[in-house]
C-alpha positions in Angstrom: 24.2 -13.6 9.1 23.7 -13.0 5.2 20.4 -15.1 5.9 19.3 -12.8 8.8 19.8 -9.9 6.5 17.9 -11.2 3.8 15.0 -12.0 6.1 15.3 -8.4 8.2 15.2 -7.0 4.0 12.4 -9.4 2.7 10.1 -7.8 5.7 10.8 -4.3 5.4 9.9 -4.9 1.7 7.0 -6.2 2.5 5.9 -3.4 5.3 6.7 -0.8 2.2 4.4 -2.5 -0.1 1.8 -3.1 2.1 2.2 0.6 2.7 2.0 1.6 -0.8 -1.0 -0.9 -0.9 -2.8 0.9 1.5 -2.1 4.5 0.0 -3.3 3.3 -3.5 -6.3 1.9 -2.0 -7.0 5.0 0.4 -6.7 7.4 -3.1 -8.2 5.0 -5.0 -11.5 4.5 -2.9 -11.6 8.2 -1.9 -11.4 9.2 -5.8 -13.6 6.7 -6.4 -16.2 8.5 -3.8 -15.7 11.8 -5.5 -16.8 10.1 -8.5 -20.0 8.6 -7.2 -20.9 11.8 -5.4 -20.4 13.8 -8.8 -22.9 11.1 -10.4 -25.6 11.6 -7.8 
């Protein structure tokens, strides 16, 4: 049971980061965009 729990954790860990991951790299491109447009 402890082991299940651990596993069940471990992957809703990872589904949050992945998350994050994916928010950082949406703002990250779309600022990055911005910047390029402000260049040309």
């Amino acid at each position: 049971m402890a082991l299940k729990t651990r596993e069940t954790y471990v992957h809703c860990l990872l589904k949050t980061v992945a998350n994050n991951a994916k928010t950082v790299l949406r703002g990250f491109f779309g600022s990055s965009k911005n910047t390029q447009k402000s260049f040309y």
